[in-house]
DRENTORKOL-3810 file (N, C-alpha, C; in nm, 4 decimals):
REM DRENTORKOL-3810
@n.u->8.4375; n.v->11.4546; n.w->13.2211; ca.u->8.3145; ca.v->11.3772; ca.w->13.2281; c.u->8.3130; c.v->11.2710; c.w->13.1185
@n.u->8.3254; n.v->11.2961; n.w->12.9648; ca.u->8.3533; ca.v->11.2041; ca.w->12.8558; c.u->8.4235; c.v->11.0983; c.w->12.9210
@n.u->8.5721; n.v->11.0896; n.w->12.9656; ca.u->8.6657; ca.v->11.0150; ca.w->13.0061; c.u->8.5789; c.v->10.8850; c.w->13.0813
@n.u->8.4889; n.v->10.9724; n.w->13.1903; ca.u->8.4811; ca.v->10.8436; ca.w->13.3177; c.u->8.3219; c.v->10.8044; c.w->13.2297
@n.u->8.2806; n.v->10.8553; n.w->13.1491; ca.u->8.1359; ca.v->10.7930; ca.w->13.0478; c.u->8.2715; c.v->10.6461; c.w->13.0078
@n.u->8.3148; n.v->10.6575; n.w->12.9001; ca.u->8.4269; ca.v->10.5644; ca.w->12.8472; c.u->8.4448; c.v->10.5078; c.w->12.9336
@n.u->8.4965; n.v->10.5414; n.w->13.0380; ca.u->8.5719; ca.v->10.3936; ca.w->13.1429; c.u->8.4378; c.v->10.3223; c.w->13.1829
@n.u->8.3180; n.v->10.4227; n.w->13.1828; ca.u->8.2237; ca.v->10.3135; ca.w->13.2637; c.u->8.1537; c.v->10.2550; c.w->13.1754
@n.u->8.1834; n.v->10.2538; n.w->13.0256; ca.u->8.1155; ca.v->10.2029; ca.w->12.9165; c.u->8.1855; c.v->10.0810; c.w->12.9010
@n.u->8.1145; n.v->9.9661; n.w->12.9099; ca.u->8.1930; ca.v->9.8516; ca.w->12.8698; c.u->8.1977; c.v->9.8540; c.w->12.7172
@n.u->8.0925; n.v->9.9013; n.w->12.6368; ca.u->8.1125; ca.v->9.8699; ca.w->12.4603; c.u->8.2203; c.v->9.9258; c.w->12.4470
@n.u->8.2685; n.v->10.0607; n.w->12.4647; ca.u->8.3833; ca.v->10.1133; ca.w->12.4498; c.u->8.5334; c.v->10.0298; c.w->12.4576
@n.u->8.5303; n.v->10.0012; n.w->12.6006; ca.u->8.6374; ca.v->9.9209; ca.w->12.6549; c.u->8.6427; c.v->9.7397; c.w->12.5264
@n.u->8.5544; n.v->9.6969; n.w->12.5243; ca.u->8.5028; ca.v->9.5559; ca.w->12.4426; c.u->8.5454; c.v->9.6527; c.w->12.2737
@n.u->8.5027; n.v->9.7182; n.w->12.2476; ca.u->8.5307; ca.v->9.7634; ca.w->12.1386; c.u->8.6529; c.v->9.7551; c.w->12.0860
@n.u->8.7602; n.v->9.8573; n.w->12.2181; ca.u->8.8879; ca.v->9.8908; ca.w->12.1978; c.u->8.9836; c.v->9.7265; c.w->12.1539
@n.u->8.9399; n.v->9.6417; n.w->12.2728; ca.u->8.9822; ca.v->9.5342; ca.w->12.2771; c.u->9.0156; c.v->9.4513; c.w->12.1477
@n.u->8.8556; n.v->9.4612; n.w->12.0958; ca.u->8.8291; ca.v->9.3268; ca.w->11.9920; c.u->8.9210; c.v->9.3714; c.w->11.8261
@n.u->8.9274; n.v->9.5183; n.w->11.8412; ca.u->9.0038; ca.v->9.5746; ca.w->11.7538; c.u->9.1528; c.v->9.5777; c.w->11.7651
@n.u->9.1769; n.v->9.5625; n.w->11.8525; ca.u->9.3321; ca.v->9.5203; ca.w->11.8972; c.u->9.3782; c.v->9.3803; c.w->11.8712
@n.u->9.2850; n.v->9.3133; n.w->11.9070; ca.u->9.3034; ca.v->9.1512; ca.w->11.8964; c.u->9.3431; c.v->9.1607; c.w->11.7689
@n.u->9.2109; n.v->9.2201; n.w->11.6454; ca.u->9.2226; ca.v->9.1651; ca.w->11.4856; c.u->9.3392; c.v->9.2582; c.w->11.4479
@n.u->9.3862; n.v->9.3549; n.w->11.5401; ca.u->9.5298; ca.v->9.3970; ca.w->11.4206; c.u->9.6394; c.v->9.3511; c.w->11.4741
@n.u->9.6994; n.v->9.3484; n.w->11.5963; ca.u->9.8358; ca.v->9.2434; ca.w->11.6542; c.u->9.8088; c.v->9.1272; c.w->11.6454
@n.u->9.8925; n.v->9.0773; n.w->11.6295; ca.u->9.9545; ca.v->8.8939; ca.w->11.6423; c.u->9.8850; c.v->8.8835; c.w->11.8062
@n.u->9.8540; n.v->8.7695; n.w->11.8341; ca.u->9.8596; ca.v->8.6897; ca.w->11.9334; c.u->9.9876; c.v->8.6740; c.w->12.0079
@n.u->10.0550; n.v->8.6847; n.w->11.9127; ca.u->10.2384; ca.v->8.6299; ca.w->12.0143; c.u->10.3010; c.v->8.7278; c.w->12.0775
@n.u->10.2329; n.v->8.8924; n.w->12.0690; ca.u->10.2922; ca.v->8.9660; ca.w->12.1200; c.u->10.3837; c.v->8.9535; c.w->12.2458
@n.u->10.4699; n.v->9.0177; n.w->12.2912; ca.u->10.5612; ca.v->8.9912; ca.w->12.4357; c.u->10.4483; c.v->9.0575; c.w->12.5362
@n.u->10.4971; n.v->9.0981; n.w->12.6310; ca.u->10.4100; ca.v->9.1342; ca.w->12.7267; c.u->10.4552; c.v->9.2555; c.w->12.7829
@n.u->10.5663; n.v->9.3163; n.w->12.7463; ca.u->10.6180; ca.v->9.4398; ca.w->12.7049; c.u->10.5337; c.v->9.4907; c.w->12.5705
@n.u->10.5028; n.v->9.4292; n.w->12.5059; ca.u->10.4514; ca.v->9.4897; ca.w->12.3717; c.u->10.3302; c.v->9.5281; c.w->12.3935
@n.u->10.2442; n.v->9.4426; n.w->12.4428; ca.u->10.0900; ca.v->9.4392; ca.w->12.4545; c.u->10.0872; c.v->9.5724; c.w->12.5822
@n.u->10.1800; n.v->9.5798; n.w->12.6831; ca.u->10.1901; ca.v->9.6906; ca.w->12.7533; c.u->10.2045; c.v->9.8341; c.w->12.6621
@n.u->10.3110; n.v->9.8035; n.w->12.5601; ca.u->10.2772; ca.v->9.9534; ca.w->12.4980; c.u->10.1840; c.v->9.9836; c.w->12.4137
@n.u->10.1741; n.v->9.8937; n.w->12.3261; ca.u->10.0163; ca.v->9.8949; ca.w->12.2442; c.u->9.9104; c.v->9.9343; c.w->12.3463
@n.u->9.8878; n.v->9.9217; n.w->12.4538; ca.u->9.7883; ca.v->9.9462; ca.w->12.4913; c.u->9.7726; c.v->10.1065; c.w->12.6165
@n.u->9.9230; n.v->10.1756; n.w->12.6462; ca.u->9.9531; ca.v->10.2478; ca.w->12.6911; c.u->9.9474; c.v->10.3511; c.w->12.5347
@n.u->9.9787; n.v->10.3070; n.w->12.4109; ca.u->9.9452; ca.v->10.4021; ca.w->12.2974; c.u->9.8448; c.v->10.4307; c.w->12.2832
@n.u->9.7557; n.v->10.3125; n.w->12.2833; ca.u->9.5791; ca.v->10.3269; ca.w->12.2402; c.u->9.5427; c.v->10.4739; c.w->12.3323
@n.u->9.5566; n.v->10.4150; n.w->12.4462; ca.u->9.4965; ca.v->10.5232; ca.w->12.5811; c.u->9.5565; c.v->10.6991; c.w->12.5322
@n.u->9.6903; n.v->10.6922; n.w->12.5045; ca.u->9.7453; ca.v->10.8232; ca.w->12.4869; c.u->9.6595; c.v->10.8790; c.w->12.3561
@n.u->9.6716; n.v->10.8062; n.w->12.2451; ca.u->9.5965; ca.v->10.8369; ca.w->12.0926; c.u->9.4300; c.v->10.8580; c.w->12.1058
@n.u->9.3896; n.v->10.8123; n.w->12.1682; ca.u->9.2054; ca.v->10.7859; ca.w->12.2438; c.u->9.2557; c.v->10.9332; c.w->12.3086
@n.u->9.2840; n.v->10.9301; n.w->12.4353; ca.u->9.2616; ca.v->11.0987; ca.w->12.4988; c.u->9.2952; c.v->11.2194; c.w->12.4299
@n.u->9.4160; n.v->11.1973; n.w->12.3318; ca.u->9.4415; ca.v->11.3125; ca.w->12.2338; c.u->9.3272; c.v->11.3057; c.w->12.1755
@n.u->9.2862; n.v->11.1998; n.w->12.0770; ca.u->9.1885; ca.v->11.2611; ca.w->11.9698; c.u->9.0763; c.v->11.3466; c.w->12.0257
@n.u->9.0123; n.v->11.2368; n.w->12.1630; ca.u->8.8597; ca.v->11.3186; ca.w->12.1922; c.u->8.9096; c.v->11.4113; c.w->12.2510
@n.u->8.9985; n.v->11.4466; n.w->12.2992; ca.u->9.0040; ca.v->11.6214; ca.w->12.3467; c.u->8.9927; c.v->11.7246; c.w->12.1897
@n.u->9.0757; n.v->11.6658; n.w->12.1135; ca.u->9.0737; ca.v->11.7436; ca.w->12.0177; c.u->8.9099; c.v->11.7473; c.w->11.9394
@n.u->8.8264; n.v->11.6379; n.w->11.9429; ca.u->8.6998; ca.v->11.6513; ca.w->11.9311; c.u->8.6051; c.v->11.7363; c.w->11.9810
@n.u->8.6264; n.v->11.7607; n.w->12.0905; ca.u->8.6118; ca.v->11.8496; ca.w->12.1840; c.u->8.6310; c.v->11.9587; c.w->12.1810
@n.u->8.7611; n.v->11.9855; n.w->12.1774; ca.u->8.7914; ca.v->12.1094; ca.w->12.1396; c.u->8.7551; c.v->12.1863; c.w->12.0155
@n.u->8.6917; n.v->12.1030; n.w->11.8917; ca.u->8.7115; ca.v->12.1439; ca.w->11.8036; c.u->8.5255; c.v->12.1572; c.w->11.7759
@n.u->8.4535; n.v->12.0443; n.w->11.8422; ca.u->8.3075; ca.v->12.0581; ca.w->11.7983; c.u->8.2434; c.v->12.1264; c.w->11.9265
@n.u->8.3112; n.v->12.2145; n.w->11.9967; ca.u->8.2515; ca.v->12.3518; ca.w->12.0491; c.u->8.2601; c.v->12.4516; c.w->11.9959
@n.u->8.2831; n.v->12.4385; n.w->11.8395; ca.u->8.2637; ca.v->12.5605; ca.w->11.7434; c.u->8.1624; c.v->12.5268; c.w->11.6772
@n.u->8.0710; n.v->12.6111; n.w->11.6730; ca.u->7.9183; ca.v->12.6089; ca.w->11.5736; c.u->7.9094; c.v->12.5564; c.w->11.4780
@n.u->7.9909; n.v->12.6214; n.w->11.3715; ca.u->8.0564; ca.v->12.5875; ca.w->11.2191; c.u->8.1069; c.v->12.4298; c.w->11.2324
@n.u->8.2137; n.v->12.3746; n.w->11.3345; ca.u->8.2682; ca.v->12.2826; ca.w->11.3120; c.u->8.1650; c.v->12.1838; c.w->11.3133
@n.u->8.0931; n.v->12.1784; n.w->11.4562; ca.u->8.0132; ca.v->12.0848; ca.w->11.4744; c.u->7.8352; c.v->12.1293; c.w->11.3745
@n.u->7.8337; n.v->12.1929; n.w->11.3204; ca.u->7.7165; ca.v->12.1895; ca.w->11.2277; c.u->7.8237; c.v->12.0641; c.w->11.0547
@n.u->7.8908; n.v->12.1037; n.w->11.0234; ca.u->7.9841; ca.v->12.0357; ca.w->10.9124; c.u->7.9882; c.v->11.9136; c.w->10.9661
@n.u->7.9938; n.v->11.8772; n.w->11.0831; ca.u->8.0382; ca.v->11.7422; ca.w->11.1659; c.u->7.9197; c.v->11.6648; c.w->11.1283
@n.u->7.7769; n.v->11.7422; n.w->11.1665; ca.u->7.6538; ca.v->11.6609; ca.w->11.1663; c.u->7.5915; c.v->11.6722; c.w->11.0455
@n.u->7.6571; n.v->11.7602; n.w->10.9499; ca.u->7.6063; ca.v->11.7340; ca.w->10.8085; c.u->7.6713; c.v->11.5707; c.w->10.6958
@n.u->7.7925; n.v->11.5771; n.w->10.7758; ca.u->7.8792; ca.v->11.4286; ca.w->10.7516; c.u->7.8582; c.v->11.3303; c.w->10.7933
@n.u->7.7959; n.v->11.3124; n.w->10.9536; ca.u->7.7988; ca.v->11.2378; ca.w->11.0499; c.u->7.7278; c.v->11.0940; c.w->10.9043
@n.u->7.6031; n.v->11.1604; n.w->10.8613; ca.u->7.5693; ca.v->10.9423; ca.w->10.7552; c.u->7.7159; c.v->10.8823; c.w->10.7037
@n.u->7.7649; n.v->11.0189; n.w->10.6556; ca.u->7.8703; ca.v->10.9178; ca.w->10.5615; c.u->8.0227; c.v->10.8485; c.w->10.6490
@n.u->8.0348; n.v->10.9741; n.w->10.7814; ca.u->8.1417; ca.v->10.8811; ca.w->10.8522; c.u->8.1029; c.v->10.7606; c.w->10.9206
@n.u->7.9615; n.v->10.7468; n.w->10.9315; ca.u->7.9173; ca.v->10.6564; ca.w->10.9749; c.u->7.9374; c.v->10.5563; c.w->10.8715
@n.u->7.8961; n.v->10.5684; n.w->10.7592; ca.u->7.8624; ca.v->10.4459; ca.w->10.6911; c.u->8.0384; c.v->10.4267; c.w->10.6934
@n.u->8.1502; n.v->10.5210; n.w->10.6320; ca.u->8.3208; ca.v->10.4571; ca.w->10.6277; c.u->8.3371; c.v->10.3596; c.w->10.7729
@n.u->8.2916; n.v->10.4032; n.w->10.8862; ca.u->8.2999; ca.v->10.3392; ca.w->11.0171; c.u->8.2689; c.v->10.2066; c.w->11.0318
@n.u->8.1499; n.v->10.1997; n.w->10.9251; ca.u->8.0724; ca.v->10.0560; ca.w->10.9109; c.u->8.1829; c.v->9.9819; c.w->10.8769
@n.u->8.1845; n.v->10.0508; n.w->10.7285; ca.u->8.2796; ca.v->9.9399; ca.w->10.6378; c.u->8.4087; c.v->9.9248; c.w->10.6682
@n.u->8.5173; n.v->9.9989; n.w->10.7478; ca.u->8.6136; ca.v->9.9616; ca.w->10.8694; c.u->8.6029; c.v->9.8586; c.w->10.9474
@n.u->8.4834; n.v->9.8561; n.w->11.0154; ca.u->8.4319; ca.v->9.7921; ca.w->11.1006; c.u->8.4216; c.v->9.6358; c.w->11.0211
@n.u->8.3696; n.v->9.6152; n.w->10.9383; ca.u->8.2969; ca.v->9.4992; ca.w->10.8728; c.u->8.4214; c.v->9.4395; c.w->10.8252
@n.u->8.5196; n.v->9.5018; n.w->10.7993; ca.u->8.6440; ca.v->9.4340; ca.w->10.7136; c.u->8.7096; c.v->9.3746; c.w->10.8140
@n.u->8.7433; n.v->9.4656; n.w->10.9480; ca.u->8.8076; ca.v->9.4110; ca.w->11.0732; c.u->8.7959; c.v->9.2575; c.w->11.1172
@n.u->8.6018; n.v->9.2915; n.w->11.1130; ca.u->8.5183; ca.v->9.1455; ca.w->11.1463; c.u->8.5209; c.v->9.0803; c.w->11.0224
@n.u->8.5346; n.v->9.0664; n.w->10.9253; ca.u->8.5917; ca.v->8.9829; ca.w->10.8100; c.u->8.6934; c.v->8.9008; c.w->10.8210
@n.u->8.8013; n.v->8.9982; n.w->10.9108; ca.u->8.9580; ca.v->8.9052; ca.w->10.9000; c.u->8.9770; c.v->8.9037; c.w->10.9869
@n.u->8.9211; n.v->8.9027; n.w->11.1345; ca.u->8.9092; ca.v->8.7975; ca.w->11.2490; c.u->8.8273; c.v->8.6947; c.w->11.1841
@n.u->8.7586; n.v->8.6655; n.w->11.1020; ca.u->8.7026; ca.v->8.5541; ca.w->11.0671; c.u->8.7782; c.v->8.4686; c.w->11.0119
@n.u->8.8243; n.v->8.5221; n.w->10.9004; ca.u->8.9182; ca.v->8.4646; ca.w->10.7991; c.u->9.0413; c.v->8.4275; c.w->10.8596
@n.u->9.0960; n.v->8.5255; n.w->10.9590; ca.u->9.2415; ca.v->8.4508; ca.w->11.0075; c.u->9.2091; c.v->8.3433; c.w->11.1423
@n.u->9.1380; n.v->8.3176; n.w->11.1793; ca.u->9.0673; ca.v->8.2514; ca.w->11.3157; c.u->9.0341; c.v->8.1182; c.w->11.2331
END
């Protein structure tokens, strides 16, 4: 069910994208941009299964939501640097 939420989420999909753009070159081959983006998909379904798997434990997911401000706020500032240097290199 997660999976087809994601495919039918465009932020997700726009997300994945705009973050790809700011870390490869533009000049990639078209073999390349094929595996970069056949990795993303493999690394994306591993992790959230393992999310999954792991915050259907009480303990895990109570620790998860006692963290959740601060991975949020590291997420931000990931986020903000990304959009920094698509700025800066653009």
């Amino acid at each position: 069910t997660g999976f087809l939420v994601n495919l039918g989420n465009p932020k997700s999909v726009l997300f994945a994208a705009a973050v790809l753009l700011v870390i490869f070159p533009a000049e990639l081959s078209a073999t390349a941009k094929v595996t970069v983006v056949a990795n993303h998909l493999v690394v994306e379904l591993a992790a959230y299964t393992a999310f999954a798997l792991t915050l259907g434990n009480r303990r895990a997911r109570n620790g998860y939501l006692r963290l959740k401000p601060v991975l949020d706020r590291i997420a931000a500032g990931v986020l903000s640097l990304l959009g920094l240097r698509l700025l800066v290199s653009r």
